[in-house]
N, CA, C and O atoms as CSV, one atom per row, in Angstrom:
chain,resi,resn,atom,element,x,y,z
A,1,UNK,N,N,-71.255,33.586,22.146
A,1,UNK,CA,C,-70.629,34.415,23.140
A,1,UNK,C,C,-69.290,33.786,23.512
A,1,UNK,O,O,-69.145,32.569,23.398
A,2,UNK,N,N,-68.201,34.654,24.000
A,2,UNK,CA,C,-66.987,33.832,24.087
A,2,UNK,C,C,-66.487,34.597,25.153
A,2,UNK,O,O,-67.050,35.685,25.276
A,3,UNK,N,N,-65.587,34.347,25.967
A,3,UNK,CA,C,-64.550,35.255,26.801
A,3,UNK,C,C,-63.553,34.885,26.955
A,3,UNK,O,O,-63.206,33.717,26.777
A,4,UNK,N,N,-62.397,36.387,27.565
A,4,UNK,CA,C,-61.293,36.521,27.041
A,4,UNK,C,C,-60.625,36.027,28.069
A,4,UNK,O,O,-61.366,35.902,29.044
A,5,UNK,N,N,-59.316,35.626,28.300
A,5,UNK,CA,C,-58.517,35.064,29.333
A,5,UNK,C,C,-57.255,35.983,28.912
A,5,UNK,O,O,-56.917,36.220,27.752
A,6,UNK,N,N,-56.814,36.312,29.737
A,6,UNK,CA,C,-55.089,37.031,29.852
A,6,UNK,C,C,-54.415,35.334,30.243
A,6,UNK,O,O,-54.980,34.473,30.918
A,7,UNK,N,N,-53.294,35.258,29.689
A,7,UNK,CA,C,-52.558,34.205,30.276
A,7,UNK,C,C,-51.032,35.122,30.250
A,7,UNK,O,O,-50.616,35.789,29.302
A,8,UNK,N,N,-50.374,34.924,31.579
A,8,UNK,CA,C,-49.008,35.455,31.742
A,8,UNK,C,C,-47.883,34.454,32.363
A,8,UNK,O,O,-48.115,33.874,33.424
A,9,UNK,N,N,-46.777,34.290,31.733
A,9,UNK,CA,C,-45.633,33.751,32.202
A,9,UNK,C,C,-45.134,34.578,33.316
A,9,UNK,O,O,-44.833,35.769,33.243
A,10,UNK,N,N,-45.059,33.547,34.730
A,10,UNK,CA,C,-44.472,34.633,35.698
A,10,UNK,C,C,-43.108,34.454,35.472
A,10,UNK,O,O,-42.546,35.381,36.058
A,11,UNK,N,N,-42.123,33.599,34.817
A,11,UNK,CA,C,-40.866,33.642,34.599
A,11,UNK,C,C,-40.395,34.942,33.709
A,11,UNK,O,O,-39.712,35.850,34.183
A,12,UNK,N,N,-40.814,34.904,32.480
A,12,UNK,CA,C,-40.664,36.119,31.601
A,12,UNK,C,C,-41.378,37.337,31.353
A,12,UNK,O,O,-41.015,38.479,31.072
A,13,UNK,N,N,-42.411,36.828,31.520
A,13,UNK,CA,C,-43.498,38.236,31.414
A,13,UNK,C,C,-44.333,38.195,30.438
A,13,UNK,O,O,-45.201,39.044,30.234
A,14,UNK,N,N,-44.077,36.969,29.608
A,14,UNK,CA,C,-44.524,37.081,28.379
A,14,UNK,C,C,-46.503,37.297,28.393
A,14,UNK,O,O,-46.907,36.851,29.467
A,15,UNK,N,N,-47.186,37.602,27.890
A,15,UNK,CA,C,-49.253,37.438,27.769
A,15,UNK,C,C,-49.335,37.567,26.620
A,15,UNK,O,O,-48.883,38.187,25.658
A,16,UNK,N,N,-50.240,36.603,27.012
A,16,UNK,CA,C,-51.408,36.118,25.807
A,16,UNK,C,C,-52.563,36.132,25.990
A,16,UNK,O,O,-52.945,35.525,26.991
A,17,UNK,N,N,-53.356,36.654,25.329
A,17,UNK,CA,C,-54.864,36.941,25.354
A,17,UNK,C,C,-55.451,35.644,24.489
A,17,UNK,O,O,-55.177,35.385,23.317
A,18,UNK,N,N,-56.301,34.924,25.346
A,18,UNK,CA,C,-56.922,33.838,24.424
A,18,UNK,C,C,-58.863,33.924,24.501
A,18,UNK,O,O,-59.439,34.021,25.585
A,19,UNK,N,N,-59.256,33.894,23.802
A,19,UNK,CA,C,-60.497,33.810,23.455
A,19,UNK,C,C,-61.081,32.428,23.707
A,19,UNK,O,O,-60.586,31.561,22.987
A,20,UNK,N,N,-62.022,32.013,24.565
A,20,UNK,CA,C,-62.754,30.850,24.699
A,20,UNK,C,C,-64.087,30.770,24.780
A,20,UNK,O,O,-64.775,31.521,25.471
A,21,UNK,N,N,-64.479,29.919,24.124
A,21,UNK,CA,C,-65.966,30.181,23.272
A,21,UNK,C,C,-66.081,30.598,22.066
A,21,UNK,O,O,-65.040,30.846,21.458
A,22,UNK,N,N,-67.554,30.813,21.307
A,22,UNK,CA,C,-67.713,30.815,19.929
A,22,UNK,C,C,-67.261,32.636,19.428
A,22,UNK,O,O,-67.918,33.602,19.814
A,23,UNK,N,N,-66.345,32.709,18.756
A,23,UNK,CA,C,-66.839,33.747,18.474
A,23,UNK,C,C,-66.299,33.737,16.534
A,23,UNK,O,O,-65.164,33.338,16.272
A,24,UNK,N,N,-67.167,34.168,15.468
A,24,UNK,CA,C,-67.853,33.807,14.239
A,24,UNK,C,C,-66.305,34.681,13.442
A,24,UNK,O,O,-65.861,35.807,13.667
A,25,UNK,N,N,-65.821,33.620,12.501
A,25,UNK,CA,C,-65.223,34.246,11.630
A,25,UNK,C,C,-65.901,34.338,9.978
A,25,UNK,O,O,-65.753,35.179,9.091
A,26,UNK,N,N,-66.595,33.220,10.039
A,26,UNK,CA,C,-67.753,33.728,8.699
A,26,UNK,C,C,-68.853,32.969,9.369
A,26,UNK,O,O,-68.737,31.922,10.005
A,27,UNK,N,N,-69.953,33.666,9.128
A,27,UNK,CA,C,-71.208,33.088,9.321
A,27,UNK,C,C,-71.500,31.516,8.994
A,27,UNK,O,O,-70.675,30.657,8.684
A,28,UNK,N,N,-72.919,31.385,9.153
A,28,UNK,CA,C,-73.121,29.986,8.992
A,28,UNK,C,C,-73.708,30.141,7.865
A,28,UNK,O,O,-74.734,30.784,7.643
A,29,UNK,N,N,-72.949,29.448,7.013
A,29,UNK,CA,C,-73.696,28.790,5.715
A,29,UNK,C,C,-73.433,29.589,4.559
A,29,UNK,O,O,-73.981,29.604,3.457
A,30,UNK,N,N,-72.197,30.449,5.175
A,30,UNK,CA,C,-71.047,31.290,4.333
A,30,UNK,C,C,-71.165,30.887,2.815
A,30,UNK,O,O,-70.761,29.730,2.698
A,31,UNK,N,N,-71.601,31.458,1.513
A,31,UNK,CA,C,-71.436,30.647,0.310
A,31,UNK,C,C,-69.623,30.495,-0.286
A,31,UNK,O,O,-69.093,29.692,-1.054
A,32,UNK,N,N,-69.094,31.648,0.477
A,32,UNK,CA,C,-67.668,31.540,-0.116
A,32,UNK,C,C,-66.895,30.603,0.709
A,32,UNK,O,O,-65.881,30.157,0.172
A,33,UNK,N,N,-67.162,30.209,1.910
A,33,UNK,CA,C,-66.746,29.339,2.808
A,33,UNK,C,C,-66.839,27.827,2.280
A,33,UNK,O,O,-66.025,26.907,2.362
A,34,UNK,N,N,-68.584,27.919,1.500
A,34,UNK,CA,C,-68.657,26.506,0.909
A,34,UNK,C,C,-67.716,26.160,-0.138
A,34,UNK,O,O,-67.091,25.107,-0.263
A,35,UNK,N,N,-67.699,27.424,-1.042
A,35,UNK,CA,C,-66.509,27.357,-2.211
A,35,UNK,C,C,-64.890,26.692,-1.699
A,35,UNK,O,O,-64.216,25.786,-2.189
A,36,UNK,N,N,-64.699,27.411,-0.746
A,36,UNK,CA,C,-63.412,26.962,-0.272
A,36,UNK,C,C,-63.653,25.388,-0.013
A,36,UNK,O,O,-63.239,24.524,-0.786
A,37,UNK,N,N,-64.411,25.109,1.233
A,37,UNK,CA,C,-64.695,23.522,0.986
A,37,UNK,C,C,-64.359,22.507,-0.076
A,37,UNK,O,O,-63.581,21.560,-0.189
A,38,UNK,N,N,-65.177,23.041,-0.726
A,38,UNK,CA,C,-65.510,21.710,-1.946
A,38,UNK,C,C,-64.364,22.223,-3.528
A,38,UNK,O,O,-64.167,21.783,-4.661
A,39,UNK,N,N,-63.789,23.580,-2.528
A,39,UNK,CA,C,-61.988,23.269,-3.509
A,39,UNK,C,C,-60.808,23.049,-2.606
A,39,UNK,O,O,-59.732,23.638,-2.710
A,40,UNK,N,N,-61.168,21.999,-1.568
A,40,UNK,CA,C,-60.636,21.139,-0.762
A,40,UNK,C,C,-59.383,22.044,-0.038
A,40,UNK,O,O,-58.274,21.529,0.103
A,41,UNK,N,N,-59.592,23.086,0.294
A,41,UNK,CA,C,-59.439,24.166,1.157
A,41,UNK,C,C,-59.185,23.405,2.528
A,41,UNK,O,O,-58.156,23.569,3.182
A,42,UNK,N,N,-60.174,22.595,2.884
A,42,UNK,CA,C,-59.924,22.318,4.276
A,42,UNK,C,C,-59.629,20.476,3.971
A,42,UNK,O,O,-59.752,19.678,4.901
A,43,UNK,N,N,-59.387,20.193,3.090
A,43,UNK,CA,C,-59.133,18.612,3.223
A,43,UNK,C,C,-60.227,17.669,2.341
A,43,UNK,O,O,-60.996,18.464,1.799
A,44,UNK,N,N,-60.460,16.783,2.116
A,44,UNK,CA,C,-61.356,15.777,1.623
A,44,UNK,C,C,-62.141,15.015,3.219
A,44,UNK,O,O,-63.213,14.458,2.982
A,45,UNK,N,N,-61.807,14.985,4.315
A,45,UNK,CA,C,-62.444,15.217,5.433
A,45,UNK,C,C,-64.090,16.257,4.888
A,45,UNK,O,O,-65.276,15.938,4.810
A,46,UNK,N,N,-63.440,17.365,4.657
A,46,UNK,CA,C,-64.624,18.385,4.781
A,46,UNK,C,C,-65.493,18.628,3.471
A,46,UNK,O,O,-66.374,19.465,3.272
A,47,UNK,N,N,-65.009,17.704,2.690
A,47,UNK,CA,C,-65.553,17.744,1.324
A,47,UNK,C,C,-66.598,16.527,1.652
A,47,UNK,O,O,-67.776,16.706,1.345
A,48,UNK,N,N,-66.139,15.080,2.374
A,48,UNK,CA,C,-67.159,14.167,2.667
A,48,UNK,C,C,-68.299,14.606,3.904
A,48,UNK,O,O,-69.478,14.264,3.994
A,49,UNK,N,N,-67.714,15.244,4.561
A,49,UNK,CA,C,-68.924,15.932,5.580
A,49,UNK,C,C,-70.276,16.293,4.783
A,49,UNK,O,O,-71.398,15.795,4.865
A,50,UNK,N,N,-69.670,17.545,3.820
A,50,UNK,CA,C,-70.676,18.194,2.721
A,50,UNK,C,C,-71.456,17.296,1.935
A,50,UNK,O,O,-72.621,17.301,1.539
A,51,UNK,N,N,-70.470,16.512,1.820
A,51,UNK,CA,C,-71.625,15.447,0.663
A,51,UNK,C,C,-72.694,14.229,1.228
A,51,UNK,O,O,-73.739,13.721,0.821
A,52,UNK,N,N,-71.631,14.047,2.624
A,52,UNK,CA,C,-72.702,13.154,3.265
A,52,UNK,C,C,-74.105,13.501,4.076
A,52,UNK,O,O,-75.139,12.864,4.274
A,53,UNK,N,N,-73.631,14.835,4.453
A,53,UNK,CA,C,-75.094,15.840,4.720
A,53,UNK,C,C,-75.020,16.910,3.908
A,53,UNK,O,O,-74.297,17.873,4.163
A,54,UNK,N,N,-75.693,16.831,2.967
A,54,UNK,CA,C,-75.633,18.230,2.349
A,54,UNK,C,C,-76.809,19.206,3.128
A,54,UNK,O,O,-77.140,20.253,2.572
A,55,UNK,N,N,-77.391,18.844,4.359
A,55,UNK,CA,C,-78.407,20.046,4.851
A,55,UNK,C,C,-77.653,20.257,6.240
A,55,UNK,O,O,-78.279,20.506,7.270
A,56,UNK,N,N,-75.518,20.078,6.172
A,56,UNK,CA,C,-75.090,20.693,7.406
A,56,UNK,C,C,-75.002,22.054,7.609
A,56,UNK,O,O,-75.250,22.748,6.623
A,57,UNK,N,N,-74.693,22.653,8.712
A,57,UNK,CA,C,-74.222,23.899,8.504
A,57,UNK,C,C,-72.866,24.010,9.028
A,57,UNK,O,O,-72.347,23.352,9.929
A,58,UNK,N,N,-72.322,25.049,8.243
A,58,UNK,CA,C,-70.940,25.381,8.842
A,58,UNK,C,C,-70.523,26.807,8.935
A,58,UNK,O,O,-71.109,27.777,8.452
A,59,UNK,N,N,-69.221,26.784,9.755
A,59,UNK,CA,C,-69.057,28.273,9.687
A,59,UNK,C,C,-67.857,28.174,10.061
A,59,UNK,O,O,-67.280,27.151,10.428
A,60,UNK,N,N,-67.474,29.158,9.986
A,60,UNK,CA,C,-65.243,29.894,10.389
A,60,UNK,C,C,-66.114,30.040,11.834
A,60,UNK,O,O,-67.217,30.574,11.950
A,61,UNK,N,N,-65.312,29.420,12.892
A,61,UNK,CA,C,-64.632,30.042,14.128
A,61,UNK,C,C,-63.402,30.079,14.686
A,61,UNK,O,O,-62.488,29.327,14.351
A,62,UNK,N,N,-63.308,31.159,15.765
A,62,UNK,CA,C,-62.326,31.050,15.996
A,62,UNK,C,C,-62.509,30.431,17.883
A,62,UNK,O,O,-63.083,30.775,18.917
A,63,UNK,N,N,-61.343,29.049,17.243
A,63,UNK,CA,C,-61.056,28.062,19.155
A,63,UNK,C,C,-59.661,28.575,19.221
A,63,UNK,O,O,-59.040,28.935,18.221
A,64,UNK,N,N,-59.070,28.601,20.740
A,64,UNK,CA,C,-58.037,28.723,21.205
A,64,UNK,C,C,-57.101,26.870,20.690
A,64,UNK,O,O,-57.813,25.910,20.396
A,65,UNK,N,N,-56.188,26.802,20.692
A,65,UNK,CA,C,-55.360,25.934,20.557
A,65,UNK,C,C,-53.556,25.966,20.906
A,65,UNK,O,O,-52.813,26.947,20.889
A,66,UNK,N,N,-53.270,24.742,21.164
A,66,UNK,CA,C,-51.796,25.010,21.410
A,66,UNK,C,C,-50.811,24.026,21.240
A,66,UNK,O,O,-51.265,22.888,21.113
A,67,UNK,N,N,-49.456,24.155,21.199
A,67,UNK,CA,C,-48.923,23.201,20.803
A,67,UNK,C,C,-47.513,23.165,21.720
A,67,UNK,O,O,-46.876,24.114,22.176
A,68,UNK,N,N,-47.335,22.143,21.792
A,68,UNK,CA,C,-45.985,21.860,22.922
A,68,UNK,C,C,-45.300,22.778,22.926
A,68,UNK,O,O,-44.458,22.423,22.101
A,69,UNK,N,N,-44.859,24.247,23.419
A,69,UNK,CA,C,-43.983,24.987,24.014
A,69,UNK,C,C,-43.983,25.804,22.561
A,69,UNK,O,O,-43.069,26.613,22.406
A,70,UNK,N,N,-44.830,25.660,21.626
A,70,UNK,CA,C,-44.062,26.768,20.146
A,70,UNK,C,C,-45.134,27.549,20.014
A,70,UNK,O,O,-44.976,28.493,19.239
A,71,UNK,N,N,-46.597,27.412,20.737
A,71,UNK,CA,C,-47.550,28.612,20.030
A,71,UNK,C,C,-48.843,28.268,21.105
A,71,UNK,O,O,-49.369,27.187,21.368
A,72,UNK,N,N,-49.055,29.292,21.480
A,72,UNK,CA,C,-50.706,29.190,21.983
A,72,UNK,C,C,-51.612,30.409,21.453
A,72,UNK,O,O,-51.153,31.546,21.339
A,73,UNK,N,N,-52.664,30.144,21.204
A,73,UNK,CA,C,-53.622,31.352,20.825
A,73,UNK,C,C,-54.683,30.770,19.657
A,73,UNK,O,O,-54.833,29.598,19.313
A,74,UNK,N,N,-55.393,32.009,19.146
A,74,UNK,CA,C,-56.768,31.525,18.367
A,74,UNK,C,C,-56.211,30.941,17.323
A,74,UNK,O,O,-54.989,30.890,17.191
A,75,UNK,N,N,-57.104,30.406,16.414
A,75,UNK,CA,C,-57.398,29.950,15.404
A,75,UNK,C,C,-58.220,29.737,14.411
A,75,UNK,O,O,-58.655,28.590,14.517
A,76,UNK,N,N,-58.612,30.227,13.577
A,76,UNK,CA,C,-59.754,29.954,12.730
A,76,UNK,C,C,-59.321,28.572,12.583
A,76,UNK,O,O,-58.260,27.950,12.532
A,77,UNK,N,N,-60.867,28.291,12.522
A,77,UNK,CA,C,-61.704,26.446,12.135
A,77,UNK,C,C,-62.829,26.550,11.446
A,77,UNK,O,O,-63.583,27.518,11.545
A,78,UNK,N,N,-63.008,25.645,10.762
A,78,UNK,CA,C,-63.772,25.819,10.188
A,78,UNK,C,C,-64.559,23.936,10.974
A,78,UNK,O,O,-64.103,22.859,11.356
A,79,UNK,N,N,-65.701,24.499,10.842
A,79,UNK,CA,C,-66.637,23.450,11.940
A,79,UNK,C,C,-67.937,23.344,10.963
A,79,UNK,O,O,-68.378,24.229,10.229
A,80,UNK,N,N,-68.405,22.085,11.144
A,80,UNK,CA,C,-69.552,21.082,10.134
A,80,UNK,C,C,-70.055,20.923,11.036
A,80,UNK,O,O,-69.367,20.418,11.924
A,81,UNK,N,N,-71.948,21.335,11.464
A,81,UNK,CA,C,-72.520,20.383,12.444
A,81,UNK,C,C,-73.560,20.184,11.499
A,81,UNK,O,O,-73.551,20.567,10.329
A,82,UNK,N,N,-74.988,19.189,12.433
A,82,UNK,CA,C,-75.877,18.945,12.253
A,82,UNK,C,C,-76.656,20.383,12.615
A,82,UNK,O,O,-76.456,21.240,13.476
A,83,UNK,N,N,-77.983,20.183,11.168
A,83,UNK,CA,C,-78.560,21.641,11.240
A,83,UNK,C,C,-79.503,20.823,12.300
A,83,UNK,O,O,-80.029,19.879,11.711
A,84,UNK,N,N,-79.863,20.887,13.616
A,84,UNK,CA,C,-80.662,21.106,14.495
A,84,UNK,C,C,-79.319,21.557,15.909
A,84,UNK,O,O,-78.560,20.940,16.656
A,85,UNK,N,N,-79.701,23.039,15.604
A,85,UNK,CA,C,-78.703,22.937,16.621
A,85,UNK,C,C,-79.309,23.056,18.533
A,85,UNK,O,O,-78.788,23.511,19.552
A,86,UNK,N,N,-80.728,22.330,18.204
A,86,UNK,CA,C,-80.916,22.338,19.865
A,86,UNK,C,C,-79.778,21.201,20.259
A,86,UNK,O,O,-79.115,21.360,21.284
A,87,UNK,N,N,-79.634,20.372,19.648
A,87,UNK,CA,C,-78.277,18.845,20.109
A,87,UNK,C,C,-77.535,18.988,18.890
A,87,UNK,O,O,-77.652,18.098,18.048
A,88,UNK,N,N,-76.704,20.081,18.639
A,88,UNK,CA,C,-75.938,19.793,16.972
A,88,UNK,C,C,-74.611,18.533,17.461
A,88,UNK,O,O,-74.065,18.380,18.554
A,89,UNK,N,N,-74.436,17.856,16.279
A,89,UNK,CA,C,-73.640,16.959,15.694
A,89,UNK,C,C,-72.499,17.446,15.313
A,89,UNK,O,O,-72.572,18.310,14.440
A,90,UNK,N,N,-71.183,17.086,15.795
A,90,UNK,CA,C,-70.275,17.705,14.884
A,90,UNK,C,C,-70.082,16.530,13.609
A,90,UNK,O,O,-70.168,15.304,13.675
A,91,UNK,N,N,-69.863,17.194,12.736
A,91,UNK,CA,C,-69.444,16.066,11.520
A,91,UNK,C,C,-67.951,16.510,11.458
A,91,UNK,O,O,-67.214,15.525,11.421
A,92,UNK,N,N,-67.245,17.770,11.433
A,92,UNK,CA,C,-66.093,17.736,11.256
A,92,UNK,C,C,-65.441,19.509,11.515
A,92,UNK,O,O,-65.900,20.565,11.081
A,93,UNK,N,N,-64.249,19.257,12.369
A,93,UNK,CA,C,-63.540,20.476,12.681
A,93,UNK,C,C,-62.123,20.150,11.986
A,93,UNK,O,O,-61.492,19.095,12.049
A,94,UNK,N,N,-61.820,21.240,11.364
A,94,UNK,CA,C,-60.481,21.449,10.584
A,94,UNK,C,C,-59.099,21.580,12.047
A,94,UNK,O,O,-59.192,22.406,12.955
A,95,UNK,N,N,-58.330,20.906,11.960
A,95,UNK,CA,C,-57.113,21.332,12.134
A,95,UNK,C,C,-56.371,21.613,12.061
A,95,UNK,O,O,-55.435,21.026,11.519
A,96,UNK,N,N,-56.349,22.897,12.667
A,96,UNK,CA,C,-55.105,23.694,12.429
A,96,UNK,C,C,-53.334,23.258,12.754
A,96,UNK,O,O,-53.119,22.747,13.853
A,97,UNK,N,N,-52.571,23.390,12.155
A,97,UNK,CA,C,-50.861,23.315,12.113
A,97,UNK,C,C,-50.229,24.808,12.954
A,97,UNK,O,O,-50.526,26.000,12.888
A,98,UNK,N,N,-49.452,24.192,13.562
A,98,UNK,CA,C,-48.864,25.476,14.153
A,98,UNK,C,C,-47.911,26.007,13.181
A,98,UNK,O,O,-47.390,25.532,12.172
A,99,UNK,N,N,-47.833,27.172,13.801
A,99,UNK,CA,C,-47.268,28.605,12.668
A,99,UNK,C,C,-45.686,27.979,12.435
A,99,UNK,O,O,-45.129,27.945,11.338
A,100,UNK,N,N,-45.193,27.573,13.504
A,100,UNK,CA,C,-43.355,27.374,13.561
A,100,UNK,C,C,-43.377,26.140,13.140
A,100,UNK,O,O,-42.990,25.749,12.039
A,101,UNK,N,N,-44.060,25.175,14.442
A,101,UNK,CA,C,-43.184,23.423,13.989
A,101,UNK,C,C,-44.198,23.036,12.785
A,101,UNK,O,O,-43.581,22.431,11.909
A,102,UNK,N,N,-45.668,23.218,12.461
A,102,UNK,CA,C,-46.141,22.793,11.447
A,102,UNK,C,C,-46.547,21.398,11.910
A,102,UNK,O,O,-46.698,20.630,10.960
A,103,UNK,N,N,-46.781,20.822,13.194
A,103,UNK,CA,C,-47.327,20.050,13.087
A,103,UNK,C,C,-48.799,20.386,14.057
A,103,UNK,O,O,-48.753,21.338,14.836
A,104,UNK,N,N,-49.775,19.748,13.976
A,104,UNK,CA,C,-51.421,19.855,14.277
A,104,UNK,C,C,-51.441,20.077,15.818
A,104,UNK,O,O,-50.910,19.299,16.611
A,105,UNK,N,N,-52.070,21.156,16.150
A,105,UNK,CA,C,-52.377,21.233,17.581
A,105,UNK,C,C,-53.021,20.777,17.738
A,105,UNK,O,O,-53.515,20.001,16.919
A,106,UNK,N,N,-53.593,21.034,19.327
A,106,UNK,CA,C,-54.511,20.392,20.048
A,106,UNK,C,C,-55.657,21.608,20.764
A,106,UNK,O,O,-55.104,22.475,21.439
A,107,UNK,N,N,-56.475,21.653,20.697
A,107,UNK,CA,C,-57.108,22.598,21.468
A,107,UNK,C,C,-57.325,23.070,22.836
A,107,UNK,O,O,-58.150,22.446,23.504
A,108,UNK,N,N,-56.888,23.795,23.220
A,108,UNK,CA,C,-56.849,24.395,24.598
A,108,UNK,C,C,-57.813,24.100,25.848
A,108,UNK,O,O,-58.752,24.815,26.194
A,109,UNK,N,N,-57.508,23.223,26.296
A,109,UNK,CA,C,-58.573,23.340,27.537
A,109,UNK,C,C,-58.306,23.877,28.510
A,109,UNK,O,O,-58.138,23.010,29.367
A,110,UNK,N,N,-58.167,24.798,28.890
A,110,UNK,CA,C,-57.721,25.604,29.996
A,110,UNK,C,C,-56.542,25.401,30.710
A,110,UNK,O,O,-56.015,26.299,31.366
A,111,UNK,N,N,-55.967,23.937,30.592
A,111,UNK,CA,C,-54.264,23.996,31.314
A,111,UNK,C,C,-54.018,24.773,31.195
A,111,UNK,O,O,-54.480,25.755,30.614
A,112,UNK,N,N,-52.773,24.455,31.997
A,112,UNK,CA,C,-51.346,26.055,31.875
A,112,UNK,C,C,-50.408,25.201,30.799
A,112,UNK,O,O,-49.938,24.067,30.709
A,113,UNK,N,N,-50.424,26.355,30.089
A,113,UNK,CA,C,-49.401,25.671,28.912
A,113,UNK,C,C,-48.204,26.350,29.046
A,113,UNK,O,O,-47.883,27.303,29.756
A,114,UNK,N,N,-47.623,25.707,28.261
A,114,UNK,CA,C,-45.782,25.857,28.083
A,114,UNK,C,C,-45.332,27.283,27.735
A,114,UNK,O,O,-45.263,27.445,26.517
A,115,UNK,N,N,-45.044,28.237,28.379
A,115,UNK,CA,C,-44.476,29.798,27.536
A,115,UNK,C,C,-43.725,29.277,26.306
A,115,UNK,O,O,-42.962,28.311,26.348
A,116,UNK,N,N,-43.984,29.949,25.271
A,116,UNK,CA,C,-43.397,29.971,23.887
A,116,UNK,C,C,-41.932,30.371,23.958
A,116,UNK,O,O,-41.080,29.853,23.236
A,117,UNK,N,N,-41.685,31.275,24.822
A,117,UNK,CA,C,-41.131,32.051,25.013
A,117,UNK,C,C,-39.476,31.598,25.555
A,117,UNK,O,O,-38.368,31.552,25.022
A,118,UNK,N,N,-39.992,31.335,26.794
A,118,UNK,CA,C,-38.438,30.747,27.791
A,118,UNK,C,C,-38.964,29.611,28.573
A,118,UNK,O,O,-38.592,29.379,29.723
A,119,UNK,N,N,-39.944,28.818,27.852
A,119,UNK,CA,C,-40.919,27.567,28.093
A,119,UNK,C,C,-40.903,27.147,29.829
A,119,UNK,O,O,-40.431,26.153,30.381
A,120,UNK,N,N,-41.576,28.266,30.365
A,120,UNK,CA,C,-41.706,28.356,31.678
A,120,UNK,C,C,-43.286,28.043,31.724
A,120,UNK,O,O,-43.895,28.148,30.659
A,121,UNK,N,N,-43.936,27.696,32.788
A,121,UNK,CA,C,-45.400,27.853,32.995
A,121,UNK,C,C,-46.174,29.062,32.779
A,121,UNK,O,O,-45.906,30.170,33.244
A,122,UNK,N,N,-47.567,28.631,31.724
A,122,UNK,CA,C,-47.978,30.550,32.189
A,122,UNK,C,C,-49.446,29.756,32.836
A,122,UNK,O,O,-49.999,28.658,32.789
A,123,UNK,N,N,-49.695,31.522,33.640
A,123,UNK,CA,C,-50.916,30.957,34.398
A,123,UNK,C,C,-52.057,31.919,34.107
A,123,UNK,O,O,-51.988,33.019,33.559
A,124,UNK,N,N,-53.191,31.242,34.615
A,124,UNK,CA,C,-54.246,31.867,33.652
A,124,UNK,C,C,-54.439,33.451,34.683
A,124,UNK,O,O,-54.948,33.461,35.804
A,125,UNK,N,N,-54.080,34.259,34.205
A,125,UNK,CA,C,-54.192,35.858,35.263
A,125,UNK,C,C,-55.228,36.277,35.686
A,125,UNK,O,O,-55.449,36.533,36.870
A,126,UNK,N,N,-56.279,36.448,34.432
A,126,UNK,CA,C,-57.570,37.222,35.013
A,126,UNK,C,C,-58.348,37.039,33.648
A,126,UNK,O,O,-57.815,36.576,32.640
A,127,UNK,N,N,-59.780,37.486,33.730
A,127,UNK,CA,C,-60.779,37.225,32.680
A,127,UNK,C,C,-60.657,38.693,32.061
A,127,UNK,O,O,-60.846,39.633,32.832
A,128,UNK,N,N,-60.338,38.971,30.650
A,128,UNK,CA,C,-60.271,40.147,30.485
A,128,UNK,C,C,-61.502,41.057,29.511
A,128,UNK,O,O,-61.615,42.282,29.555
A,129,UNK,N,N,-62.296,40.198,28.713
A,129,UNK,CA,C,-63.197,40.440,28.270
A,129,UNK,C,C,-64.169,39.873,27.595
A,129,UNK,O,O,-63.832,38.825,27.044
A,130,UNK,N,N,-65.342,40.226,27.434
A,130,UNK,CA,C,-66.323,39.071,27.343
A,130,UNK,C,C,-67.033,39.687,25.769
A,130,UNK,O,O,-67.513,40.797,25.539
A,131,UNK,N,N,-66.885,38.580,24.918
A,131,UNK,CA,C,-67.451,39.218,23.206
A,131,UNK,C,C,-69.069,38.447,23.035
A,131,UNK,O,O,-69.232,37.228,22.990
A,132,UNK,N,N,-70.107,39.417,22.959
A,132,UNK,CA,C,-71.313,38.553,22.583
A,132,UNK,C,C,-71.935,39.030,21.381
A,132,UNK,O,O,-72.925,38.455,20.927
């Protein structure tokens, strides 16, 4: 289950809708997802995850993330845990590069981040919808 956040710059006007929480861009245990893996799609990181547990599970989600004043919003990840997921393990989350500067964000924890825009404050507006 995940929900939606409006975020608005009161300087420019600019919004962004960000998604927080799980919500599934390929299932768990995706076979074409594994393909991508282990043709190092996501790194040699995620190729040793696989080999060091081969009974993990993984799946595409999408986390919010952001990066100093050039991009905020979702992201597909691709995420390795331990298959007991009453206490799952992460073994490994892909990081994503932002679209402009290309270097690795950070994931969103609810601060107010930097407008992309006219790099003013945006603030979180209202909860706008909830995906289960």
């Amino acid at each position: 289950m995940a929900q939606g956040y409006q975020l608005i710059c009161r300087n420019c006007g600019k919004k962004v809708e960000i998604i927080y929480g799980w919500y599934y861009g390929a299932g768990w245990g995706d076979l074409r997802v594994r393909d991508e893996i282990m043709a190092g799609k996501y790194g040699q990181g995620a190729i040793d995850a696989l080999n060091e547990h081969p009974e993990a599970l993984y799946h595409i989600e999408g986390c919010p993330y952001q990066c100093k004043g050039h991009f905020i919003g979702n992201k597909d990840t691709l995420c390795i845990y331990s298959n007991d997921l009453s206490k799952p393990e992460l073994y490994f989350r892909s990081q994503p590069k932002c679209p402009r500067c290309r270097k690795t964000m950070k994931p969103w924890k609810k601060a107010k981040p930097i407008c992309p825009k006219c790099k003013g404050v945006m603030e979180l507006d209202e909860d706008v919808l909830w995906i289960e």
